[in-house]
PDB file of the backbone (N, CA, C, O) and the ligand in Angstrom, with CONECT records:
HET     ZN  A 101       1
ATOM      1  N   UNK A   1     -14.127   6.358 -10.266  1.00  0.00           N
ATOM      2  CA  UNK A   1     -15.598   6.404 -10.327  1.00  0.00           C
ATOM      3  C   UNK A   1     -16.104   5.304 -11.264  1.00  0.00           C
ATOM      4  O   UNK A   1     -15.659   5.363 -12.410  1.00  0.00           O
ATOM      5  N   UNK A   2     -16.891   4.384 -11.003  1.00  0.00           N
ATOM      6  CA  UNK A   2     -17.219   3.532 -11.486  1.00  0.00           C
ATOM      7  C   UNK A   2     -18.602   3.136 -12.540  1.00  0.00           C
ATOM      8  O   UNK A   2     -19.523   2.535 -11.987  1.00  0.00           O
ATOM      9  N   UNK A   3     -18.723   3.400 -13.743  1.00  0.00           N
ATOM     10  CA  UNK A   3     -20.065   3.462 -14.351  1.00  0.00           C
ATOM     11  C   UNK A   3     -20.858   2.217 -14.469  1.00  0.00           C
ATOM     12  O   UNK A   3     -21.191   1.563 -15.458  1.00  0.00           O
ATOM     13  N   UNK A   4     -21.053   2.075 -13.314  1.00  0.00           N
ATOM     14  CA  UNK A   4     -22.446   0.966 -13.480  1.00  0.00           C
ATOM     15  C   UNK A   4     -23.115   0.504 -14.128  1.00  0.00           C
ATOM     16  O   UNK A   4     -23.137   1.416 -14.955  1.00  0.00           O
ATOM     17  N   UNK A   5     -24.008  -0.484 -14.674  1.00  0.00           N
ATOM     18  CA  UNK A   5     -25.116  -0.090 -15.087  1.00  0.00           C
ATOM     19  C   UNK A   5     -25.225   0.172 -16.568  1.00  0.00           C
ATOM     20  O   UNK A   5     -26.180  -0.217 -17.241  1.00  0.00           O
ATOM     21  N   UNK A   6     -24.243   0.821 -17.023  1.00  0.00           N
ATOM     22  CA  UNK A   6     -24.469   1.597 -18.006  1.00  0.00           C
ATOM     23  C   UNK A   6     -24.220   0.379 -19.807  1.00  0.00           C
ATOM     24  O   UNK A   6     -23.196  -0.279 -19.992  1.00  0.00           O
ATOM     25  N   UNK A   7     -25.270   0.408 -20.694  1.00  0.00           N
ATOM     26  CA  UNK A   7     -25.163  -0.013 -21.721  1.00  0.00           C
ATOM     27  C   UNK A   7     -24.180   0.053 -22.365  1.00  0.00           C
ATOM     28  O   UNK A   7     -23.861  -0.928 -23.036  1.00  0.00           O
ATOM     29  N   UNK A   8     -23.549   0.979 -22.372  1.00  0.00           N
ATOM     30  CA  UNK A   8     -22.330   1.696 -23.406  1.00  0.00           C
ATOM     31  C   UNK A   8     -20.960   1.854 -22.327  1.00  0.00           C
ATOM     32  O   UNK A   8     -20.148   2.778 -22.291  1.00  0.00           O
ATOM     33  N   UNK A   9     -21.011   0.725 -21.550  1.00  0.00           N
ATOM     34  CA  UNK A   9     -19.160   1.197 -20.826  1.00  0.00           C
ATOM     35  C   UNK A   9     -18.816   0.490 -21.599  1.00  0.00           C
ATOM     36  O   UNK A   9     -19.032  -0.576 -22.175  1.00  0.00           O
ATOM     37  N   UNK A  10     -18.042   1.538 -21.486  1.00  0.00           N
ATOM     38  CA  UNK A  10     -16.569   1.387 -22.134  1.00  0.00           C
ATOM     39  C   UNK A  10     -15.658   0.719 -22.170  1.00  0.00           C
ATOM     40  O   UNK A  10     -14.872   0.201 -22.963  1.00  0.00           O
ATOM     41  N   UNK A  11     -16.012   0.853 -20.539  1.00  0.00           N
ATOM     42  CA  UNK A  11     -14.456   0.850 -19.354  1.00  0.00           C
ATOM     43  C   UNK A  11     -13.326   0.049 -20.150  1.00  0.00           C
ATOM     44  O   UNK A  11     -13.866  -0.654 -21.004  1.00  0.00           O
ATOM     45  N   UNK A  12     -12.118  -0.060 -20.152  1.00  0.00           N
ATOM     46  CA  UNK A  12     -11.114  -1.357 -20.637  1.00  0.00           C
ATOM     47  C   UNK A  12     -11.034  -2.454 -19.791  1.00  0.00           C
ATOM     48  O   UNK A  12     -10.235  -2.214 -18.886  1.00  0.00           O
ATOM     49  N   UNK A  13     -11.631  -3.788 -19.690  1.00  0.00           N
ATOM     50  CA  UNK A  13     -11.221  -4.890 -19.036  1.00  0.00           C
ATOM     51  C   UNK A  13      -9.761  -4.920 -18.523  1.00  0.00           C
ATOM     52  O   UNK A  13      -9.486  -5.224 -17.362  1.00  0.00           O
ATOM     53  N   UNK A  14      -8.988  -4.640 -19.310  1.00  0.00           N
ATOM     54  CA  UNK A  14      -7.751  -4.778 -19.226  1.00  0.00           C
ATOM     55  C   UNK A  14      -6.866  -3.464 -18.228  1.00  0.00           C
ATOM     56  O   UNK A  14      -5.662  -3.387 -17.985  1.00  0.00           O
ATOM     57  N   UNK A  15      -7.701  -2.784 -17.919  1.00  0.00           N
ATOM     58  CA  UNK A  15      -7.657  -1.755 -16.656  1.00  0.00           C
ATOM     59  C   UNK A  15      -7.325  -2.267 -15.739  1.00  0.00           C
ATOM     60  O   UNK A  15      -6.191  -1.956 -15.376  1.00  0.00           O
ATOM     61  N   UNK A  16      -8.104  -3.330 -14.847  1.00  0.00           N
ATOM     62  CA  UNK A  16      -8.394  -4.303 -14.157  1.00  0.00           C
ATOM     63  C   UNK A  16      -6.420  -5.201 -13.923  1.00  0.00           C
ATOM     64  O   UNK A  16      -5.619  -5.383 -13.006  1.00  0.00           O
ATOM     65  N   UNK A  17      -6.497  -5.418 -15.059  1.00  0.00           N
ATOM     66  CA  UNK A  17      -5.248  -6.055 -15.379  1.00  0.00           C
ATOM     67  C   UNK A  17      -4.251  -5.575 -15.038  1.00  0.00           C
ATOM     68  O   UNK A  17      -3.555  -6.173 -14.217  1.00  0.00           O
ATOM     69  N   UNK A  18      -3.843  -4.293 -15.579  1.00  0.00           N
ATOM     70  CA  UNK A  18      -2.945  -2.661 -15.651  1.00  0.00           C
ATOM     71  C   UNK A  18      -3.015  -2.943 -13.599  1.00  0.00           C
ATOM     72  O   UNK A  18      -2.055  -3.218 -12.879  1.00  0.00           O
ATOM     73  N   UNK A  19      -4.140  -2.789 -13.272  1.00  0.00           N
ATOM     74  CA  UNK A  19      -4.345  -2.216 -12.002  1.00  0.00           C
ATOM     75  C   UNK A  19      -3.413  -3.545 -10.679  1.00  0.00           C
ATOM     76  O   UNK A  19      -2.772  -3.395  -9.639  1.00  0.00           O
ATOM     77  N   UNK A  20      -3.886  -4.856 -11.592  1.00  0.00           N
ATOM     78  CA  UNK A  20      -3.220  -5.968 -10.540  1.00  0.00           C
ATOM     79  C   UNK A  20      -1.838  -6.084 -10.833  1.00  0.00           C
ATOM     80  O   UNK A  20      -1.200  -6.718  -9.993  1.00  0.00           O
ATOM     81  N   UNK A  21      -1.158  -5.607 -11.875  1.00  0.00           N
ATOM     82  CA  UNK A  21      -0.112  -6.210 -12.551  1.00  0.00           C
ATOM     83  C   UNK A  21       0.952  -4.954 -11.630  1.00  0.00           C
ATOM     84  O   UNK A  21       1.973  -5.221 -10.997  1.00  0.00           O
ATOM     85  N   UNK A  22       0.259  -3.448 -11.833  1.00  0.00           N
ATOM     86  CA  UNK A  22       1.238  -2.188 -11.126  1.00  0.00           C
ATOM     87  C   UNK A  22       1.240  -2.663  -9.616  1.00  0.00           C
ATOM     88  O   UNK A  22       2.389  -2.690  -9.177  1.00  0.00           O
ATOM     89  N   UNK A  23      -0.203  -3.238  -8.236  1.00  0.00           N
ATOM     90  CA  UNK A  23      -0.332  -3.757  -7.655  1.00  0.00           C
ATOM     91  C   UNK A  23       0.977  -4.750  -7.132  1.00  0.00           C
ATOM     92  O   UNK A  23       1.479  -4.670  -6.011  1.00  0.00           O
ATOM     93  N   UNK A  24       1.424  -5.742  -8.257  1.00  0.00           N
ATOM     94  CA  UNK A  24       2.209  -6.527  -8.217  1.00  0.00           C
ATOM     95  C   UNK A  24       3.758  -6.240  -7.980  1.00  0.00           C
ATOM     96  O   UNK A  24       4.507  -6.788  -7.171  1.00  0.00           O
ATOM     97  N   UNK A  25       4.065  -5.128  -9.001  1.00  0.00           N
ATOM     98  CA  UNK A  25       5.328  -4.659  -9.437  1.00  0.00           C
ATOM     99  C   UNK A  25       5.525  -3.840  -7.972  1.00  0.00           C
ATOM    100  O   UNK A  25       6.632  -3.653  -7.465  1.00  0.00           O
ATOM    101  N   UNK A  26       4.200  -3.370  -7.363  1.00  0.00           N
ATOM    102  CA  UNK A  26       4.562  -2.491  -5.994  1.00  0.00           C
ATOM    103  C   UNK A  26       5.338  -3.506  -5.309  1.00  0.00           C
ATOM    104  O   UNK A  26       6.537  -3.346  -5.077  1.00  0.00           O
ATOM    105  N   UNK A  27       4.575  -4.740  -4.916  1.00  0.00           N
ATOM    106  CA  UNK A  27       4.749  -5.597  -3.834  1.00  0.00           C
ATOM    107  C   UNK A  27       6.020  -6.154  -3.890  1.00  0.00           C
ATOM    108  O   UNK A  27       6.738  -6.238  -2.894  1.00  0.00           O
ATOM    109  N   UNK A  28       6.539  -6.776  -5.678  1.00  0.00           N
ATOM    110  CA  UNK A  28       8.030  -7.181  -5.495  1.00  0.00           C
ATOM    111  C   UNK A  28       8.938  -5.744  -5.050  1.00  0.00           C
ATOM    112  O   UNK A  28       9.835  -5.869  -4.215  1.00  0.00           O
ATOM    113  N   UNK A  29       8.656  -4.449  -5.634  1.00  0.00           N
ATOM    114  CA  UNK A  29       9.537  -3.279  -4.814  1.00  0.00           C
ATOM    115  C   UNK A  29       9.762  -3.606  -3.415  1.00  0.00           C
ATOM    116  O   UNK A  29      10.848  -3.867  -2.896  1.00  0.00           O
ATOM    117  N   UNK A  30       8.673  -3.565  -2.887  1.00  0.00           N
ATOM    118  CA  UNK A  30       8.478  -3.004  -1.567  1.00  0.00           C
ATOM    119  C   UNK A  30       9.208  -4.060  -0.843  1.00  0.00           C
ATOM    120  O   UNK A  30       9.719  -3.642   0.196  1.00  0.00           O
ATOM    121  N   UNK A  31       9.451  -5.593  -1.149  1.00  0.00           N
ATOM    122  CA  UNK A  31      10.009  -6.615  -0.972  1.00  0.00           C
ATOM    123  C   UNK A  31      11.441  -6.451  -1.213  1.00  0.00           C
ATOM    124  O   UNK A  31      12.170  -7.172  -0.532  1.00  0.00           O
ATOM    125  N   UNK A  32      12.149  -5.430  -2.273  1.00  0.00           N
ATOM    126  CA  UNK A  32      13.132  -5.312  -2.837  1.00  0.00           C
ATOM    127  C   UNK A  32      13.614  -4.384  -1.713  1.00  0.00           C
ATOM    128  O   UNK A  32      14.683  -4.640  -1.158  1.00  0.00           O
ATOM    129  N   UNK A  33      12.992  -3.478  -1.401  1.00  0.00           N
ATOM    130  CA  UNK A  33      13.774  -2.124  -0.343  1.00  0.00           C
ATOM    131  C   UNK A  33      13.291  -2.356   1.113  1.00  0.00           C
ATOM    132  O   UNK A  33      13.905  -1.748   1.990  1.00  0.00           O
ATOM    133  N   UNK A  34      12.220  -3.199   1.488  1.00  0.00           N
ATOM    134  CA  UNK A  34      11.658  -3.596   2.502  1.00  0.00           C
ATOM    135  C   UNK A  34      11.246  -4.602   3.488  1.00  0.00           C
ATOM    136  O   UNK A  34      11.181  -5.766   3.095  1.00  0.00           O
ATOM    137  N   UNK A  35      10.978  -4.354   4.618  1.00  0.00           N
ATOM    138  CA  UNK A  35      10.538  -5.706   5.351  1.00  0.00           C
ATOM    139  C   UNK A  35       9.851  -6.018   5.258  1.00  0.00           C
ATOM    140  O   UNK A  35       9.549  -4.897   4.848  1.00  0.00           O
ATOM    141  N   UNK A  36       8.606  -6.791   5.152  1.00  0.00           N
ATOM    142  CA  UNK A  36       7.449  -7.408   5.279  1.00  0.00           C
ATOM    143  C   UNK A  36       7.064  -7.716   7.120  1.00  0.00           C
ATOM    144  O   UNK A  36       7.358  -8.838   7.530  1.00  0.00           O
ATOM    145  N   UNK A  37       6.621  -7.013   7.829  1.00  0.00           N
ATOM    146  CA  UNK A  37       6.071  -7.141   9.277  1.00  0.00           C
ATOM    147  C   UNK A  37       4.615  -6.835   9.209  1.00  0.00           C
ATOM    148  O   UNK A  37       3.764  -6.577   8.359  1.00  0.00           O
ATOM    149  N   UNK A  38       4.732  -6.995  10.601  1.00  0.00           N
ATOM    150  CA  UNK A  38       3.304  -6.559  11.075  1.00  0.00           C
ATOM    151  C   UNK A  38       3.338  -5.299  11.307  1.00  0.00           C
ATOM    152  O   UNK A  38       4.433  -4.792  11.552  1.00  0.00           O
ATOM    153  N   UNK A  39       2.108  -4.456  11.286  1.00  0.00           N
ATOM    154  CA  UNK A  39       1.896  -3.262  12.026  1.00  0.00           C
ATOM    155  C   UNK A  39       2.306  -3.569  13.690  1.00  0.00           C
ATOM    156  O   UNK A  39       1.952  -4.554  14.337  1.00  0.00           O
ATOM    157  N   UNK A  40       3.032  -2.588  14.101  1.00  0.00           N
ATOM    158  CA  UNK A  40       2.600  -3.225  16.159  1.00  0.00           C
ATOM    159  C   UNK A  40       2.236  -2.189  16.690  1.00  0.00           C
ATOM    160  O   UNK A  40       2.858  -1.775  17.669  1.00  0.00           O
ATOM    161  N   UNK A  41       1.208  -1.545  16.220  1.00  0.00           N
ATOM    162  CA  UNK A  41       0.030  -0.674  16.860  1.00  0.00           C
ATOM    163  C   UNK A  41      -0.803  -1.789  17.338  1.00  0.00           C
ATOM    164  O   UNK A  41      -0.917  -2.867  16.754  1.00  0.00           O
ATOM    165  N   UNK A  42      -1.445  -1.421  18.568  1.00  0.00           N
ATOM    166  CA  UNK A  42      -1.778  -2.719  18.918  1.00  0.00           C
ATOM    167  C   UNK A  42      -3.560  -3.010  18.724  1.00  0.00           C
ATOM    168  O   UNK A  42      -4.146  -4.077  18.913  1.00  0.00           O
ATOM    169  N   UNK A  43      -4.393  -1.149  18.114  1.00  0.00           N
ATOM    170  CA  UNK A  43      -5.551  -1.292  17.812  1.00  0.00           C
ATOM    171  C   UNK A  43      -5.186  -1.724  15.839  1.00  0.00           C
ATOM    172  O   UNK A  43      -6.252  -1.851  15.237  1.00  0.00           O
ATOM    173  N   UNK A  44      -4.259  -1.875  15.168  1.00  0.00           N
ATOM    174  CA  UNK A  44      -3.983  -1.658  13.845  1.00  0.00           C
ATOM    175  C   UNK A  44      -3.471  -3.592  13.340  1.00  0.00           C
ATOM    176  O   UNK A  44      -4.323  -4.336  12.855  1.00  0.00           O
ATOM    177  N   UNK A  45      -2.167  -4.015  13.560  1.00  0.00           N
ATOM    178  CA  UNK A  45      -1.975  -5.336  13.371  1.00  0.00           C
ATOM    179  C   UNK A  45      -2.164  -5.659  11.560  1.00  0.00           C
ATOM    180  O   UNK A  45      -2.405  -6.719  10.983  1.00  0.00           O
ATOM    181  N   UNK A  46      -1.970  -4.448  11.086  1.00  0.00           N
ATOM    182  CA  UNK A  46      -2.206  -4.671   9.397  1.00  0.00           C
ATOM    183  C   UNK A  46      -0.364  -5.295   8.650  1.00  0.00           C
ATOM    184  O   UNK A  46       0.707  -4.987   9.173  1.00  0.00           O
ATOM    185  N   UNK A  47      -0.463  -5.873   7.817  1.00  0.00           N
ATOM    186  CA  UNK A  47       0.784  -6.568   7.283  1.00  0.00           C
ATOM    187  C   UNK A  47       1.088  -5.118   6.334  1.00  0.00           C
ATOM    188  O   UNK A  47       0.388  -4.690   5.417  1.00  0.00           O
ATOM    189  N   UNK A  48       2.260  -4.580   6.835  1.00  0.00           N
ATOM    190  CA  UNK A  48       3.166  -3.424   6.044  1.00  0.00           C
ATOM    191  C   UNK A  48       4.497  -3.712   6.067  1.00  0.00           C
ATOM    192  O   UNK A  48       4.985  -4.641   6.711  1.00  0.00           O
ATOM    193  N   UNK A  49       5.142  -2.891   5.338  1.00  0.00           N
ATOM    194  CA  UNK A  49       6.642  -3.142   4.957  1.00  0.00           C
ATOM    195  C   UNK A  49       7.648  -1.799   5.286  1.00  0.00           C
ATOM    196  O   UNK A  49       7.331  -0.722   4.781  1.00  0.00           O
ATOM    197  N   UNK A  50       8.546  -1.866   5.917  1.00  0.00           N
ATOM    198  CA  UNK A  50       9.596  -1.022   6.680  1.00  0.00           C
ATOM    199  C   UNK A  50      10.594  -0.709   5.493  1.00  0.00           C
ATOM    200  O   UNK A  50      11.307  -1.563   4.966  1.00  0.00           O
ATOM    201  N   UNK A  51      10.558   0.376   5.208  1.00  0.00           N
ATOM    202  CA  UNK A  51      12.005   0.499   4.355  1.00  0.00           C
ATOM    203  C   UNK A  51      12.554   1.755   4.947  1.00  0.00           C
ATOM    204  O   UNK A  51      11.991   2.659   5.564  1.00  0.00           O
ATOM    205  N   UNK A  52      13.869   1.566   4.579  1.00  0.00           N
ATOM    206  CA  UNK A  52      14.695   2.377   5.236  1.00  0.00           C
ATOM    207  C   UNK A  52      15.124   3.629   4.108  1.00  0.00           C
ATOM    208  O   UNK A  52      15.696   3.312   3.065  1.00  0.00           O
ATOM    209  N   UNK A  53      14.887   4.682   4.330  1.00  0.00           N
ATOM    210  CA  UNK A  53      15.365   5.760   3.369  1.00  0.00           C
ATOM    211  C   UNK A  53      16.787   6.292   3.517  1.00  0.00           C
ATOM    212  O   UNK A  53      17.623   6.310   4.421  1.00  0.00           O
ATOM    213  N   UNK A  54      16.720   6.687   2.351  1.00  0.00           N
ATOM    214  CA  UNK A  54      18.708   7.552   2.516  1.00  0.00           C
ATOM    215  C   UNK A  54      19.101   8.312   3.323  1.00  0.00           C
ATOM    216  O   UNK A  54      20.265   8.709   3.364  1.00  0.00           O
ATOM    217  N   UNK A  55      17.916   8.757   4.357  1.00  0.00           N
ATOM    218  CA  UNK A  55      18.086   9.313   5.375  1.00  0.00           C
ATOM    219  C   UNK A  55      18.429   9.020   6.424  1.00  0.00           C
ATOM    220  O   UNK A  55      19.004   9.720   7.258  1.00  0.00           O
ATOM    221  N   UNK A  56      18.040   7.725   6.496  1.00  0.00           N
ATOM    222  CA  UNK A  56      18.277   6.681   7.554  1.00  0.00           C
ATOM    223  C   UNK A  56      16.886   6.535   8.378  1.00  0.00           C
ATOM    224  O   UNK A  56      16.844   5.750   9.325  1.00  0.00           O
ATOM    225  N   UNK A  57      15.676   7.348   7.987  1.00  0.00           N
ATOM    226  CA  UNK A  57      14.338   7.239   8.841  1.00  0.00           C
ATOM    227  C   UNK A  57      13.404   5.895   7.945  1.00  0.00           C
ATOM    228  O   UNK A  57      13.395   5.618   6.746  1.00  0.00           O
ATOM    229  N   UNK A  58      12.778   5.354   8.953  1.00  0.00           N
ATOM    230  CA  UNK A  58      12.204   4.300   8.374  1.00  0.00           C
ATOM    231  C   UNK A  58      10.992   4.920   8.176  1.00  0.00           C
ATOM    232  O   UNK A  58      10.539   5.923   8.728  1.00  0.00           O
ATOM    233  N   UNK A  59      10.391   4.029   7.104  1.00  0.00           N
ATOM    234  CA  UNK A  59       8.933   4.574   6.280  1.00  0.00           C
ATOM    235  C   UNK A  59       8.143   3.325   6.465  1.00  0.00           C
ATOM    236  O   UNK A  59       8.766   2.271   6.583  1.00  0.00           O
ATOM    237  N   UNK A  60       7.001   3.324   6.500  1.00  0.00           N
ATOM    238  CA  UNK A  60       5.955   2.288   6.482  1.00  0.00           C
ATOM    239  C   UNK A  60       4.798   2.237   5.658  1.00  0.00           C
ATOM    240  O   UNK A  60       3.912   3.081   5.791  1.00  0.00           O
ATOM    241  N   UNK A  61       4.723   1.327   4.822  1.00  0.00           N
ATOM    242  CA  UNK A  61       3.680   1.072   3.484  1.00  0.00           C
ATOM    243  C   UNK A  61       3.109   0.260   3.532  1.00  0.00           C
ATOM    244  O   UNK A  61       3.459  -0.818   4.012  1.00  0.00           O
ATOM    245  N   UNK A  62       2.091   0.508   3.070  1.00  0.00           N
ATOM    246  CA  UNK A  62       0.855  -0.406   3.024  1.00  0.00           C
ATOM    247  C   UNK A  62       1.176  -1.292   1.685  1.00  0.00           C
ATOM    248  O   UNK A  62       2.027  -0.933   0.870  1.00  0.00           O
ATOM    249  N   UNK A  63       0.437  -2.439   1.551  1.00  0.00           N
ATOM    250  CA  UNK A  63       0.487  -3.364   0.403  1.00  0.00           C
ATOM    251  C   UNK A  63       0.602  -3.058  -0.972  1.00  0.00           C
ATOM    252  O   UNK A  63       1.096  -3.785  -1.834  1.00  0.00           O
ATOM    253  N   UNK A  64      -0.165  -1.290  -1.206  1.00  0.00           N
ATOM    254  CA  UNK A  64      -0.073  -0.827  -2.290  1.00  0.00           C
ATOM    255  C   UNK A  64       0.516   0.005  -2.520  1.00  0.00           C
ATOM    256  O   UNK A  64       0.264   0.786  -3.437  1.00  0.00           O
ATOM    257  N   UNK A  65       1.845   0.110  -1.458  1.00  0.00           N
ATOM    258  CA  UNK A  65       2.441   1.184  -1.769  1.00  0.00           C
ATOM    259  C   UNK A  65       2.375   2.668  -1.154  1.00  0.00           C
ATOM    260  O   UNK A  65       3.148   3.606  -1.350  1.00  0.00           O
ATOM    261  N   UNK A  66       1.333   2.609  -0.427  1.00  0.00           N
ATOM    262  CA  UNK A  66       1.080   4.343   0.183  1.00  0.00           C
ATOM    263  C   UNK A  66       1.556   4.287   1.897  1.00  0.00           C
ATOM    264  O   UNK A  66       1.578   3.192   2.459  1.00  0.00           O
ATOM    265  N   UNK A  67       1.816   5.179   2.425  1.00  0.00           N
ATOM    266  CA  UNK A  67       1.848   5.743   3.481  1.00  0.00           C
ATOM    267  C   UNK A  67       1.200   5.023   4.646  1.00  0.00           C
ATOM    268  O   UNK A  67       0.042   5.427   4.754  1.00  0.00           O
ATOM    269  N   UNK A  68       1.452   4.260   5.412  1.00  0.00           N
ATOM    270  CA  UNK A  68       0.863   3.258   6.237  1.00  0.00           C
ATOM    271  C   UNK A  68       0.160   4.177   7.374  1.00  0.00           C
ATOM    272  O   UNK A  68      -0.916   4.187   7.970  1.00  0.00           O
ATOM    273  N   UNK A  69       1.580   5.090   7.346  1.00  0.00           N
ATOM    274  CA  UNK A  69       0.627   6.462   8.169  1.00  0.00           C
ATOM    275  C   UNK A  69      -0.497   6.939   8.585  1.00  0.00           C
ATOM    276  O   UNK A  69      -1.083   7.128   9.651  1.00  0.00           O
ATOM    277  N   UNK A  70      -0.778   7.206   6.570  1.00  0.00           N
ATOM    278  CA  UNK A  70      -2.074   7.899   6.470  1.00  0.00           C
ATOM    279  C   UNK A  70      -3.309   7.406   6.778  1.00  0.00           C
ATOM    280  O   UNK A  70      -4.353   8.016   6.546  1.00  0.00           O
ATOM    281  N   UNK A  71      -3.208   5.822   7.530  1.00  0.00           N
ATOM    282  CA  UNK A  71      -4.214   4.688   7.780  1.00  0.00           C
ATOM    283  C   UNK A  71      -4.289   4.586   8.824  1.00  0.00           C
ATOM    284  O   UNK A  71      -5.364   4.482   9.415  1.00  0.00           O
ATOM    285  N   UNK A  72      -3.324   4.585   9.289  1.00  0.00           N
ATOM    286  CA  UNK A  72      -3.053   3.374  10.520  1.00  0.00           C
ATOM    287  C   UNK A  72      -3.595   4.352  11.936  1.00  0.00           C
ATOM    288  O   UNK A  72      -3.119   5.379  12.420  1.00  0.00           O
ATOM    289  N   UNK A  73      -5.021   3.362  12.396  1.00  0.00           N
ATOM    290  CA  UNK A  73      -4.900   3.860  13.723  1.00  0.00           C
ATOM    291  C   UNK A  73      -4.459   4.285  14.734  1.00  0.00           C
ATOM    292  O   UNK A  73      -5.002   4.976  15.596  1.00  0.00           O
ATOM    293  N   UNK A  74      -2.782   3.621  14.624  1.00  0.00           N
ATOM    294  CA  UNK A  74      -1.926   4.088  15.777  1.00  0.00           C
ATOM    295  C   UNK A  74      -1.029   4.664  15.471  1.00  0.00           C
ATOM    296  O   UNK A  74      -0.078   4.803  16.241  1.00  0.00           O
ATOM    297  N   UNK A  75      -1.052   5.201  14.197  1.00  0.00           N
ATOM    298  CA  UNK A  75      -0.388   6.500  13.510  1.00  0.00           C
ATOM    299  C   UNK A  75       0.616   7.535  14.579  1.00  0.00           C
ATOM    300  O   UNK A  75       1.801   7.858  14.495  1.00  0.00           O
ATOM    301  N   UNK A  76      -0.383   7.845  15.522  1.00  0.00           N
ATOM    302  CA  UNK A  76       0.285   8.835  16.234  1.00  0.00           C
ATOM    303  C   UNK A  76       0.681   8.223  17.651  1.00  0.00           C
ATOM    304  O   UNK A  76       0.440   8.766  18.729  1.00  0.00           O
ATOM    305  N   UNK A  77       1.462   6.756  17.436  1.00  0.00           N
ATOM    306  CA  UNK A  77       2.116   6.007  18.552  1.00  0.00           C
ATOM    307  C   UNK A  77       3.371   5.980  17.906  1.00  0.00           C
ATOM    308  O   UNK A  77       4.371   5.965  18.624  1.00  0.00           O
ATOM    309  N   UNK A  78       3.528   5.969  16.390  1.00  0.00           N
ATOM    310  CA  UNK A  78       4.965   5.890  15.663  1.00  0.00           C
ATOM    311  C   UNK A  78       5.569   7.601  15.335  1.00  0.00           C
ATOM    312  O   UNK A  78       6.475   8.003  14.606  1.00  0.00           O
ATOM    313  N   UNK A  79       4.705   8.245  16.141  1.00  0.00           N
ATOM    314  CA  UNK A  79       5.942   9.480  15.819  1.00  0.00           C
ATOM    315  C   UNK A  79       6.295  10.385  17.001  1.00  0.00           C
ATOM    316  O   UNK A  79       5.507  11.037  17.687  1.00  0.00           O
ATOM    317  N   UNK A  80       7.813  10.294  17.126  1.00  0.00           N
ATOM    318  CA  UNK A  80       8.519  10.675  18.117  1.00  0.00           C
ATOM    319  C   UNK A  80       7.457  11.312  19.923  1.00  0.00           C
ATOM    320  O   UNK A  80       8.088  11.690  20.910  1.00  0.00           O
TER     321      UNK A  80
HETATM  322 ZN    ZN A 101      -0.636   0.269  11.690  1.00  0.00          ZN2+
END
């Protein structure tokens, strides 16, 4: 939630920082355990990363790390 406006924020600049830097540390992970592709939903086409779990089922993430799933228009073309 973002305080606008307001005379007295607070906020930490360096939040901002915290926020690009964890951002960052996602992306070399996700690079570390993952592919870098395209989505191939064909209404979706967003750049996510494939990693393979100990299970052997592949997972799909978005740039920051979350659930490509929980986004992706063609969500329900990638499951069985
Ligand atoms: Zn997608």
């Amino acid at each position: 939630m973002a305080k606008q406006g307001s005379l007295f924020d607070t906020s930490d600049p360096s939040d901002t920082e915290q926020l690009a830097k964890l951002r960052a540390n996602m992306r070399a992970l996700l690079n570390k355990v993952g592919d870098r592709q395209v989505c191939k939903g064909p209404a979706c086409g967003a750049v996510v990363w494939f990693a393979r779990h100990k299970d052997g089922r592949i997972g799909i993430y978005n740039p920051d790390g979350s659930s490509h799933f929980s986004d992706c228009p063609d969500a329900d073309k990638f499951r069985g």
